[in-house]
C-alpha positions, 0 to 999 in steps of 0.5 A, spaced: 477 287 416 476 280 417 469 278 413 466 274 419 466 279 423 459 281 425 460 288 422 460 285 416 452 281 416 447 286 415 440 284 418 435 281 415 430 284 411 433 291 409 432 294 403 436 300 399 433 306 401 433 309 394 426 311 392 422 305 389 419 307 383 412 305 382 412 299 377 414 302 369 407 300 366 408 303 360 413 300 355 417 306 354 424 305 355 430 310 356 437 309 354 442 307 359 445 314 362 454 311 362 456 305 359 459 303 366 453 305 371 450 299 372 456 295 373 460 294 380 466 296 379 469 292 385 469 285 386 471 285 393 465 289 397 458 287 397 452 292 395 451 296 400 444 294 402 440 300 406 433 301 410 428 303 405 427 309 412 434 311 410 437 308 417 444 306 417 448 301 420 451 306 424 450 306 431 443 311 433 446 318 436 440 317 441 442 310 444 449 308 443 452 315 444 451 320 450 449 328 447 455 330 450 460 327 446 457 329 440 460 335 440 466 337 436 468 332 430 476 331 433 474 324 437 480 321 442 485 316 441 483 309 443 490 305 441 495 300 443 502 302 445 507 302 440 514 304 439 515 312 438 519 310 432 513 308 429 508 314 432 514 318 429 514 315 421 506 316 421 507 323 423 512 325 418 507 323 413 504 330 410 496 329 409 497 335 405 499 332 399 494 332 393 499 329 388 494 326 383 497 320 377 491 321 373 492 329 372 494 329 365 486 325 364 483 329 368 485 336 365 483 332 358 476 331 360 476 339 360 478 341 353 473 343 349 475 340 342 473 335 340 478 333 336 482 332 342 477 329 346 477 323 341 483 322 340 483 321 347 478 316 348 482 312 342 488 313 347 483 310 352 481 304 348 488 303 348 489 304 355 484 298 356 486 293 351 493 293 355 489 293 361 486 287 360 492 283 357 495 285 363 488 282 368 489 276 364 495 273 366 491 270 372 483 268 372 478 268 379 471 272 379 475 279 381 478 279 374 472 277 371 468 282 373 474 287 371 473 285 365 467 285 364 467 293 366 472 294 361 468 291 356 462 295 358 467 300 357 469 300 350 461 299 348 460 306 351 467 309 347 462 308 340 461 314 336 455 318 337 450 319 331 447 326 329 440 326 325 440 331 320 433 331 317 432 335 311 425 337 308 422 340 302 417 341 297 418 338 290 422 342 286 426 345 292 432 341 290 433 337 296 437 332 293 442 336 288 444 340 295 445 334 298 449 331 292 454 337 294 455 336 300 457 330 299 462 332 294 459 327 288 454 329 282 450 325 282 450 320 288 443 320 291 437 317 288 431 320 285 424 317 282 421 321 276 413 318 278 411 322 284 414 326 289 410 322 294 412 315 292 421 317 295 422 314 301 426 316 306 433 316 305 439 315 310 446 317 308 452 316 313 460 316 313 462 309 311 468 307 315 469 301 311 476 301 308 476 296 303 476 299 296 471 295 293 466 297 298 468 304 299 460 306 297 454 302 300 446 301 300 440 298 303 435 297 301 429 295 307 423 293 303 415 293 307 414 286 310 408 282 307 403 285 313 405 293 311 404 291 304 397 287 304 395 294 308 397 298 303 394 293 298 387 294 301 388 301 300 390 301 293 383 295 291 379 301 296 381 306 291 381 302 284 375 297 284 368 302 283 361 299 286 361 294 280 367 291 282 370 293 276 376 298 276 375 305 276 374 308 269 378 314 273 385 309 272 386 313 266 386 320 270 395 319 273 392 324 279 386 322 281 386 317 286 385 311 282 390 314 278 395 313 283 393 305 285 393 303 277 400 305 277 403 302 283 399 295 282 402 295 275 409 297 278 409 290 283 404 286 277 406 289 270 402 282 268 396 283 271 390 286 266 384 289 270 380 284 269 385 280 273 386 286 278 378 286 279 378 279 281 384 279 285 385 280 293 390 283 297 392 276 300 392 273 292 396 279 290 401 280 296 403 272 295 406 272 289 412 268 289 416 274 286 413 279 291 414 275 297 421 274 296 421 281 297 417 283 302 421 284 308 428 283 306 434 288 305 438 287 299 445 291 300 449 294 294 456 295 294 460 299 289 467 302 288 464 308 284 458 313 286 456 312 278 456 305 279 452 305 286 448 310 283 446 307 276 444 300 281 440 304 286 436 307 280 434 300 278 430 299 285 427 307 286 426 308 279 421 307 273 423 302 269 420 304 263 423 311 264 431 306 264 430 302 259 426 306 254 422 299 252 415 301 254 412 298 247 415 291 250 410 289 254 411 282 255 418 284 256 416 289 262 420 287 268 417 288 275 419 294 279 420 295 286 419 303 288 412 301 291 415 296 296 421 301 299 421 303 305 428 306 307 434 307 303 440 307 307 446 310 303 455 310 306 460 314 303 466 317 305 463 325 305 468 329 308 461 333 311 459 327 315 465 324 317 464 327 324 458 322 325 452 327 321 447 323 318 443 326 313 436 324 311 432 326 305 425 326 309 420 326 303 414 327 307 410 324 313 403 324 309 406 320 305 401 315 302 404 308 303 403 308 312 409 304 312 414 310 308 410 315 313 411 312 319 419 311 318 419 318 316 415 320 323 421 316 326 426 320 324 423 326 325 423 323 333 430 322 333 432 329 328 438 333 332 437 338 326 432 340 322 434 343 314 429 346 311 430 347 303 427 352 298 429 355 293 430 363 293 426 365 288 420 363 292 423 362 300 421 369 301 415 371 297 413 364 300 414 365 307 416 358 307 420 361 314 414 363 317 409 358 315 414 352 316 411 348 311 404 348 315 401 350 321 401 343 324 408 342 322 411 348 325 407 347 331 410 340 332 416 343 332 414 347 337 412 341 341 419 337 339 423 342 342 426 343 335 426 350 333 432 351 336 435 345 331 431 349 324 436 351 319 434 354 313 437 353 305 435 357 299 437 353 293 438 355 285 442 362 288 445 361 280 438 362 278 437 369 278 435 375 272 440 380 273 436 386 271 430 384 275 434 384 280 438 390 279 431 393 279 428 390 286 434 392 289 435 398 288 442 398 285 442 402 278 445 408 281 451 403 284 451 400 278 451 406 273 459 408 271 459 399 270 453 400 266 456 405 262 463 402 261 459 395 260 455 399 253 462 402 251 466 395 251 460 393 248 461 398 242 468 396 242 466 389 240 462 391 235 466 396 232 472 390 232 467 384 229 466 390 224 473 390 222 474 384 222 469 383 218 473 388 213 480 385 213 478 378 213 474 380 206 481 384 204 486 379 205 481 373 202 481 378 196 488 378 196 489 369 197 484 370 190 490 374 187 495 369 189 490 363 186 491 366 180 498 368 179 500 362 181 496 358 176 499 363 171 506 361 174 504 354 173 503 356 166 509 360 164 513 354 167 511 349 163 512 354 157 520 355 160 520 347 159 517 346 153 521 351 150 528 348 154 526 342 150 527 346 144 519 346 142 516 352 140 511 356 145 507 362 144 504 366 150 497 364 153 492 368 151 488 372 157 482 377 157 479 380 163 473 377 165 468 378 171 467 373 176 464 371 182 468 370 188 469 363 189 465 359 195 471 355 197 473 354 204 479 358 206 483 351 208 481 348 201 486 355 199 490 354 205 492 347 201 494 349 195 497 356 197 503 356 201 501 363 203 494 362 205 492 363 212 486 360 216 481 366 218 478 363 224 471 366 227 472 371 233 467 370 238 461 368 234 464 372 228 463 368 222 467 370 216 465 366 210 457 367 212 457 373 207 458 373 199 464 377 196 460 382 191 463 380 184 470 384 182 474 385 176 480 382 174 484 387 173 491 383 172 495 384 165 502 383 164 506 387 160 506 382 155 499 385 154 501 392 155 506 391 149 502 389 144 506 382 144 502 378 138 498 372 139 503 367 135 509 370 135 514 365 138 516 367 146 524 367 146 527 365 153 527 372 155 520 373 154 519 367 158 524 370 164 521 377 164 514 374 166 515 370 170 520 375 175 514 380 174 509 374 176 513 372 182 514 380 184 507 381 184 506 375 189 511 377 194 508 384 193 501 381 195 504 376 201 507 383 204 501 386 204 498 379 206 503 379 212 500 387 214 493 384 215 495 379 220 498 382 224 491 387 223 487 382 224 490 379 231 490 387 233 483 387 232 481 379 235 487 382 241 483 388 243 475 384 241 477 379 246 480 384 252 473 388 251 469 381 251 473 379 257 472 386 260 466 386 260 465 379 262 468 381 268 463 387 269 457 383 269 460 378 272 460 382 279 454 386 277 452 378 278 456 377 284 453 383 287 446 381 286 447 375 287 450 377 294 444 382 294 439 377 293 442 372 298 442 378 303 436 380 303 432 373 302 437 372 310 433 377 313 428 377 311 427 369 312 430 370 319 425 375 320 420 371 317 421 364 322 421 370 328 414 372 326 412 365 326 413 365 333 411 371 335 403 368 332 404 361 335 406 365 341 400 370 342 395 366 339 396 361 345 397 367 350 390 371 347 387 363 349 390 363 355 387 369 358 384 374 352 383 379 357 390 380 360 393 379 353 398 385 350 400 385 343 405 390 344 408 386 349 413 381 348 413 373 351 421 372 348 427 376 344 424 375 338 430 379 336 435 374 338 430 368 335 431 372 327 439 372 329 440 365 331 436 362 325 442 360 320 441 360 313 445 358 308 444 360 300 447 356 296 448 354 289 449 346 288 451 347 279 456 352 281 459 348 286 460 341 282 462 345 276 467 349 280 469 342 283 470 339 276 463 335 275 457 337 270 462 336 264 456 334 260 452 340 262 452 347 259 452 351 266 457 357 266 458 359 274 459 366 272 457 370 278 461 365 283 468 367 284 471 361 289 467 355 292 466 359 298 460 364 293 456 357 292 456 357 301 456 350 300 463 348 304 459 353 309 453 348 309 458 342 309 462 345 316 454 347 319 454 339 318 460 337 321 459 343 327 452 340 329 456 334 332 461 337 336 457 338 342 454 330 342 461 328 341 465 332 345 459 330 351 460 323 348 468 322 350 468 326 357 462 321 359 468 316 356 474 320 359 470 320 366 468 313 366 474 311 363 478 315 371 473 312 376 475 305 373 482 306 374 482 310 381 478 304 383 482 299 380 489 302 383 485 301 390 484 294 388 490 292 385 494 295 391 490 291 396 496 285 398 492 284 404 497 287 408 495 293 408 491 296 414 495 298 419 489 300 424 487 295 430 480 291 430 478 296 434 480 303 431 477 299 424 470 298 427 471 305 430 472 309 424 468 304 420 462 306 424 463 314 423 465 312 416 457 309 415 454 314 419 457 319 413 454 315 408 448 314 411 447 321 412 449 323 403 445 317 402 440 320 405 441 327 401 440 323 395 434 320 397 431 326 399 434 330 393 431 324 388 424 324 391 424 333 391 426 333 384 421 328 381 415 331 385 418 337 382 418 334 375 410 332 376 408 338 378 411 342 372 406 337 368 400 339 372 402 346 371 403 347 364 400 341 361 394 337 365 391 343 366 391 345 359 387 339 358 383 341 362 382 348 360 381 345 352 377 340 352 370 343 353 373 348 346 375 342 342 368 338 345 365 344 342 367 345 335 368 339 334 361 338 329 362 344 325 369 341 324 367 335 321 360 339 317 367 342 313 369 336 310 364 335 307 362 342 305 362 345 298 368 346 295 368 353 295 367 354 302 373 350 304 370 342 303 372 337 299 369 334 293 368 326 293 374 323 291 378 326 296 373 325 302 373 318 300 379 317 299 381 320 306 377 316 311 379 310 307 386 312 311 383 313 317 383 320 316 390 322 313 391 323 306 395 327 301 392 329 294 393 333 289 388 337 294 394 338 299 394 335 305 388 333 310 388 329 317 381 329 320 384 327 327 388 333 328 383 338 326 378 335 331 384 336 336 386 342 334 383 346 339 387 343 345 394 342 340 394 350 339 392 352 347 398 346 349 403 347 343 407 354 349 405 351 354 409 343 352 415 347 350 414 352 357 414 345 360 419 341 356 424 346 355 426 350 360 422 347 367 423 342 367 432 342 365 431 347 371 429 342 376 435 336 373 440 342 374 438 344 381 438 335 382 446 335 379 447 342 384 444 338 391 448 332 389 454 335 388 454 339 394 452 333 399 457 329 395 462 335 397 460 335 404 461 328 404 468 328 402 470 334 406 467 331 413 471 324 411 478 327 408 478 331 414 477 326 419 482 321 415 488 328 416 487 327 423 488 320 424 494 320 418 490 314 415 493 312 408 494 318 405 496 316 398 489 313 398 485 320 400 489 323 393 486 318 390 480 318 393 479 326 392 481 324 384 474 319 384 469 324 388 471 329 382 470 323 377 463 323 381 461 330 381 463 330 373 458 324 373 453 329 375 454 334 372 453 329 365 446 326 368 442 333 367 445 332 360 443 325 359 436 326 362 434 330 357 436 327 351 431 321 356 426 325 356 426 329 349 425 322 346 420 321 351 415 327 350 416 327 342 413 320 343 408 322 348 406 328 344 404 323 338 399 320 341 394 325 341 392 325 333 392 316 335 387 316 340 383 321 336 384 316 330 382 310 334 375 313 337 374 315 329 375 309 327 368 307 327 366 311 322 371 311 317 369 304 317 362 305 316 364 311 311 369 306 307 364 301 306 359 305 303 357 304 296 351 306 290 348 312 289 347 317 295 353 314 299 356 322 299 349 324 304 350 317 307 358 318 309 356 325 311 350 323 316 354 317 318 360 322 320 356 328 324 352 323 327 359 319 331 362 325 331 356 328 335 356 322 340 363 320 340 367 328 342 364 327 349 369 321 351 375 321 345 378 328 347 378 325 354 381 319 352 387 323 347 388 327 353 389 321 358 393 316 353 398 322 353 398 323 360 399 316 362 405 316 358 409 322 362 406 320 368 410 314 366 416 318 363 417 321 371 417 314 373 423 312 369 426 318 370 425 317 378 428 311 376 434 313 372 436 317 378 435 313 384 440 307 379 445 312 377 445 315 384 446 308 388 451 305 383 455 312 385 453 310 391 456 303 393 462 305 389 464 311 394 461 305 400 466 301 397 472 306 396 471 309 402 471 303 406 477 300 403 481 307 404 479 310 410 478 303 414 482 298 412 482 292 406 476 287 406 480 281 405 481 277 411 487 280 414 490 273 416 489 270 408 495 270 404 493 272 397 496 267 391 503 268 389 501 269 382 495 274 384 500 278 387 504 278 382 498 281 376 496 287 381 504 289 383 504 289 375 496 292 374 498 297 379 505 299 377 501 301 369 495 304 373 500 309 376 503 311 371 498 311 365 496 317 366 502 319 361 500 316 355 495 323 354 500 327 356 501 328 347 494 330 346 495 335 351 501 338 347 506 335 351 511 329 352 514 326 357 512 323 364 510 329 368 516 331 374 510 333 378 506 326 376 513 322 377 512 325 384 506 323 385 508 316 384 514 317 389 510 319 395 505 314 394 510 308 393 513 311 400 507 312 403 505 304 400 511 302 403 511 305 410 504 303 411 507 295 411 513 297 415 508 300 420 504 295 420 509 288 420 512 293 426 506 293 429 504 286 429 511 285 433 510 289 438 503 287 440 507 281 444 511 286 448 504 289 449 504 289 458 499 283 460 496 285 467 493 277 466 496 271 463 490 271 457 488 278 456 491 285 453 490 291 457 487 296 452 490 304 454 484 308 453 486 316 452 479 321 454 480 327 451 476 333 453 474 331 446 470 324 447 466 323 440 468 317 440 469 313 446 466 307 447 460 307 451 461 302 457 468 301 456 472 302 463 479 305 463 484 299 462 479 295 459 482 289 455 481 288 447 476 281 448 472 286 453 472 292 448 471 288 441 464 284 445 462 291 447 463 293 440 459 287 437 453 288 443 452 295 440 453 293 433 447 287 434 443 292 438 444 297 432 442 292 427 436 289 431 433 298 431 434 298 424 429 291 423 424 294 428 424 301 423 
């Protein structure tokens, strides 16, 4: 088509039709839908612009074609003669065919694993870095643009991360089980001071792979803004009405207790005298705060022990590391107060699928700075774990009270109920007989009860015998002492006699003696028969004192009266020392015997320990299973009821006559079953993987790792991901098909490819605009119904609780605010704490537990909106972006059917309608995502707006919590007190409005940007089909007498020869190798088809010079009327020449164009 023709210049003034949003007055700001959507992905055709009427360039039925021919969609043949050859060779081409060069990508996208889908998506990225190098062998605008697209592309394919919040009380071992979960025994770092002192801490997959690195930290520290704040809460607290510091600083729990010990955490040098006359400006200057404040330090170590022990320097008590409390002067500053975040990257397993988990310490943390942190991530949380230890989950009801009614209502606004999962923690901590008694299993346990008494007494019984051989066999080396001293005698007689000496026997008498108190070693070294009797089991045999015996040993020599002083012959000598040396193997025989007893005893002692070892053990292993079981239900239970109340108690508000009890708002059934729960055993998982070497921990009672439940929680995290990753890489496969449709209609555009007339182009340009102009005008349509859908919702079920509740919350707000100051016994709080509280603009978080003044005065609305938010939220409005995506996808069908069909009928470009119909299923995949997308957009949206109350009721108190502060002397309890009723009874006539408005503007906003999320999406979508179509269906947008550059054509021929075969590269992912026959096919008929298409055309332009002329200058145009006559010019006669029909056309085009301006 050539460019100058006048159907290309649009008329003055118009506007795209798409609904435009009013202006965005809020700041809020939703993410972008696809990486792609705002980027042309052609550089050859011009956004469409279209009449904010939703009228078309296309000529109006009513004035440029008569009623008549508007009948039948087959339009008549307006064509110049040509040689029937070629009328032959168009025919000859099927318009059946549906091969398609994308089809093992688009069967991709389908797959439901996300494994698969990323290893696609790395494919894909590959895909495009070929792309580009082959885009770079030549540089004009076009191929800038493409590159750009590509880049944008890339950005999309970046993995998505899913936020684990996990949350619990002190004590519940949050950080032990997230320790196992990351296969590491001690890697998350923990504070010894107080439970709200933690920071939040963020623990990702580090993808560095550099070994020094392979654990990482960052430490983000508040700015000197947040910290002066904080300080002027910590002077509040400490400096009394004197000016002086508190004699309460010595009390750790008391408030001025706890800003003692953060001032001397920052200041360890500051004396009271010193803090007394100081100020937060001072304080907050000091050079070695302020080089603190506001930075991130980032630690990398090889090791988590490394990383670990640096990380305990910055969140930990440095009087707790070095234990030097008694230097004073040598005291080193410490960081824990100044922390606002850690983020912790290590190579867990369980979060190498894009988990992030974070230890969230609270959101009524005293330092505002931590606390706001921890309320963002709870915004942005996928998942929710809530940790409790089991012997306290259930008699807690920790399920059903969900840490709080304000908490668990809050999750009913966020939408996160769905999101929770429950861990019972310290499942190794559990009395068998008590839970043999409260599970009621004595009677199953009865025969291994008795078998466990039986081994029992057979231990005892062998440690008995032991006992008795051990002292048989110690008798039996005391005998063997002596003969052999008595050898060593006799020997030395033999000698002495040997050297002819005179020897006379030794005189010997039998004497009563103690046993000797030796240890069996030390006879063991000096007898060769000695053997070590070791202890069994806890058996020591050398604790008791043998009884005196009698040395009853008397040689024959004795028995035969040999005389004291008779020399000793040679065969005396002989005759002794063979008794003696009998008598001893004699005693090593008998020796010999009571080893083997003795091993016989240990054998059978150490098969009954082991045996009944194994009995408690699954007597363990069957309560624990038991207990865990039982905790299951009773939890999933728990978290139903929850519910149930939260439910009946707004439907009992809603309408407390047509309230029934017995009947149910939900299956609460399928609530409790869809809980997951997990009890799990952190020690017994770490000691079964090796870890704990220094602790005494024996995990009887867990047979395998899958008995702790850790690998189960650990898969939980990696499961948690798969629908944002696998929604992640189709948006990414499906972008990744829509940029290589288009790019194949451009890299096989040479400028020689149209093979219609100047009239037949005008001709089906103009019934191609009218089909676009009716589907821009069904998203127009279906756009503005669905957000009027969206607002009508919020009137519903949000507005109009507003307006329902604020009389109740007006009502009740002075005796809410005349509790805070009642007695202690009837629910008020004592000085300290009121104090302390309005110092924080109402929130505070003592030993008294947690208080918030502004959500108690707006509770009356909170507890009334909580169902119907979630009603709105959850299921309506999701509702209405489906019934969008349907419409959409309907109307985009419709227009493809009515444009594909006339293309059959007219045997244009074939080739180009199978890609065509790859693109608009590319499309409808767009669509179907953008329900998906939206969502995510309005969830992050609504949480946000959902907070806005308690800050708005916040702000209309600030008055009197100033007044309140700042009062000081004797009775400034009556003065608060007086001060706080008086501002509340003024100001609830207007702040519960205010609160009420605030949000309300923020959902109006939150429409606007949806509406306008939709109208971009949609008219992005909606110019590239206006480009596609018009690029296929009527011909190419490059001036038809212009020659492309020899080095261009060259870069297209190559891109479009990739594009076409591409499609082969994801055939492995799929399981099979090889180009596909049926692809190869596709390519086949598309180069035929390509190539016929030129020949048709250069055959056409010569034979346009035999074309008959019935005058010297003009060409006689053959006009056919069918019955059928659609599209018959109006005006123009029969035999009418091609000038005559093009001005005729212009004419109608200006006159079109000028009833489009008028409207």
């Amino acid at each position: 088509m050539d460019p100058n023709s006048p159907i290309e210049s649009e008329p003055s003034g118009s506007e795209n039709s798409f609904i435009k949003p009013e202006p965005l007055d809020s700041p809020i700001v939703a993410p972008s839908i696809s990486g792609v959507a705002s980027t042309q992905l052609s550089p050859n055709i011009p956004t469409t612009h279209l009449s904010a009427s939703g009228a078309s360039l296309s000529p109006d039925p009513s004035t440029s074609t008569p009623q008549a021919e508007r009948g039948t969609p087959t339009s008549p043949n307006v064509h110049i003669k040509t040689d029937p050859e070629i009328e032959q060779k168009e025919s000859s081409e099927s318009p059946d065919i549906e091969s398609n060069s994308t089809d093992y990508l688009e069967r991709l996208i389908t797959v439901n694993v996300p494994e698969t889908l990323e290893t696609g998506v790395t494919i894909g990225i590959d895909l495009l870095d070929q792309l580009k190098a082959k885009l770079s062998t030549f540089q004009n605008a076009d191929v800038d643009v493409w590159l750009e697209t590509i880049n944008t592309l890339k950005e999309s394919a970046k993995p998505t991360r899913t936020v684990v919040g996990v949350v619990g009380n002190t004590g519940a071992g949050k950080s032990s089980v997230i320790n196992a979960i990351l296969d590491e025994e001690r890697l998350l770092p923990t504070n010894c001071i107080r439970a709200c002192t933690a920071s939040p801490t963020e623990i990702s997959y580090n993808h560095s792979d550099d070994p020094s690195q392979l654990y990482r930290a960052e430490i983000e520290f508040i700015t000197a803004e947040e910290w002066i704040k904080e300080l002027q809460i910590l002077f509040n607290d400490l400096i009394d009405g004197n000016g002086a510091v508190s004699r309460d600083c010595s009390n750790a729990d008391s408030e001025a207790g706890v800003a003692y010990a953060k001032l001397k955490a920052v200041y360890p040098h500051k004396t009271k005298e010193m803090i007394a006359e100081g100020s937060p400006q001072e304080f907050a200057n000091e050079p070695a705060v302020r080089g603190v404040l506001g930075s991130v330090k980032t630690l990398k170590e090889s090791s988590a022990k490394s990383l670990y022990s640096r990380l305990q320097h910055y969140v930990d008590s440095k009087e707790k590391i070095t234990g030097h409390e008694h230097k004073k002067r040598n005291v080193p500053m410490e960081y824990w107060p100044l922390i606002k975040v850690v983020r912790i990257y290590t190579k867990a397993k369980a979060l190498s699928t894009g988990a992030v988990l974070v230890d969230l310490p609270g959101v009524q943390d005293s330092n505002a700075a931590r606390a706001a942190v921890a309320e963002k991530y709870m915004k942005s949380c996928t998942g929710l774990w809530i940790v409790a230890p089991i012997t306290r989950a259930v008699d807690d009801k920790t399920a059903k009270s969900l840490l709080g009614d304000s908490f668990r209502r809050q999750l009913k606004y966020d939408g996160t109920y769905s999101a929770v999962s429950f861990i019972c923690s310290k499942t190794d901590d559990i009395s068998i007989t008590e839970a043999v008694d409260s599970l009621n299993l004595e009677g199953e346990f009865a025969e291994s009860w008795d078998r466990a008494k039986e081994l029992q007494a057979s231990v005892s019984s062998s440690k008995s015998l032991l006992e008795k051989l051990t002292e048989e066999k110690d008798a039996l080396g005391e005998r063997v002492d002596e003969i052999e001293a008595q050898l060593d005698i006799w020997e030395d007689l033999q000698s002495q006699l040997s050297s002819g000496e005179t020897v006379y026997a030794p005189f010997e008498k039998s004497r009563k003696r103690k046993r000797p108190s030796k240890s069996l070693q030390s006879r063991k070294s000096r007898s060769p028969y000695g053997s070590d009797v070791d202890s069994v089991h806890g058996i020591d045999d050398n604790d008791d004192d043998d009884e005196a015996y009698e040395d009853n040993s008397s040689d024959k020599e004795n028995s035969q009266s040999i005389e004291k002083g008779r020399p000793l012959t040679e065969d005396d000598i002989d005759e002794k020392l063979a008794y003696l040396r009998a008598q001893k193997r004699e005693i090593r025989d008998e020796r010999r015997g009571l080893d083997a007893q003795i091993a016989d005893a240990r054998k059978q002692m150490r098969e009954a320990k082991s045996e009944r070892q194994e009995i408690l053990d699954e007597i363990k292993v069957r309560c624990i299973q038991g207990r865990n079981d039982y905790a299951r239900g009773a939890i999933k239970q728990d978290f139903a009821m929850g519910i149930k109340e939260l439910d009946q108690e707004h439907a009992a508000e809603e309408d407390d006559a047509a309230f029934d009890p017995d009947q149910d708002l939900r299956d609460y059934d399928e609530v409790a079953r869809s809980l997951p729960v997990f009890c799990v055993s952190s020690r017994a998982y770490q000691k079964l993987t090796g870890k704990l070497q220094k602790d005494d921990f024996q995990g009887h009672g867990f047979m395998s790792l899958e008995d702790t439940e850790i690998p189960q929680l650990q898969m939980h995290a990696k499961k948690l991901t798969e629908e944002g990753r696998a929604s992640n890489c189709r948006r990414f496969l499906n972008d990744l098909t829509q940029l290589i449709n288009s790019m194949k209609l451009w890299a096989s555009n040479d400028g020689t490819q149209s093979t219609l007339t100047d009239v037949e182009k005008r001709r089906e340009e103009m019934h191609l605009r009218k089909l676009l102009n009716d589907l821009e005008t069904g998203f127009d349509t279906s756009i503005k119904e669905s957000v009027k859908l969206l607002k009508d919702t919020l009137q519903e079920h949000v507005y109009s609780v507003f307006t329902s509740s604020i009389p109740a919350a007006i009502a009740a707000a002075p005796n809410t605010a005349s509790g805070w100051s009642a007695p202690k016994q009837l629910g008020g709080m004592v000085w300290a704490t009121y104090k302390a509280t309005v110092r924080r603009n109402g929130v505070y978080s003592g030993a008294s537990g947690p208080h918030d003044f502004n959500a108690e005065l707006f509770d009356p609305i909170s507890r009334n909106l909580a169902t119907g938010w979630e009603r709105a939220f959850q299921r309506r409005l999701p509702a209405v972006l489906d019934e969008f995506a349907a419409k959409a996808k309907k109307q985009l069908k419709a227009f493809h059917e009515a444009a594909q069909d006339r293309a059959r009928q007219r045997h244009t470009n074939v080739s180009g309608i199978v890609t065509l119909s790859s693109q608009i299923l590319a499309h409808m995949r767009t669509i179907e995502q953008l329900p998906i997308t939206l969502r995510a957009v309005i969830t992050d949206l609504q949480r946000e707006a959902s907070r806005q109350f308690t800050p708005a009721i916040c702000n209309a108190m600030q008055y009197a919590y100033q007044v309140c502060t700042e009062e000081r002397g004797p009775g400034s309890f009556n003065r608060m007190k007086a001060a706080m009723a008086n501002h509340v009874e003024t100001a609830r006539y207007t702040m519960f409005n205010e609160a009420t408005d605030t949000v309300k503007e923020q959902l109006e906003a939150m429409c606007r940007t949806v509406q306008k999320r939709l109208s971009d999406e949609m008219e992005d979508m909606f110019n590239t089909i206006f480009r596609d179509y018009m690029k296929v269906l009527v011909g190419t947008t490059v001036d038809r007498h212009a020659k492309l550059p020899p080095q261009e054509l060259a870069m297209r021929a190559n891109v479009n020869d990739f594009l076409q075969h591409c499609d082969s590269m994801f055939a492995p992912v799929l399981g099979e190798t090889g180009v596909d026959e049926r692809m190869e096919t596709t390519c086949t008929t598309q180069e035929s088809g390509a190539n016929s298409a030129v020949e048709s055309q250069n055959e056409n332009s010569s034979d346009m010079a035999s074309i008959k002329l019935e005058a010297p200058t003009e060409t006689r145009v053959s006009v056919d009327r069918p019955d059928d006559k659609e599209d018959v010019i109006p005006g123009l006669e029969h035999d009418s020449t091609l000038a005559e029909a093009d001005e005729l056309m212009q004419q109608q085009i200006r006159a079109q164009s000028e009833s489009v301006e008028c409207e």
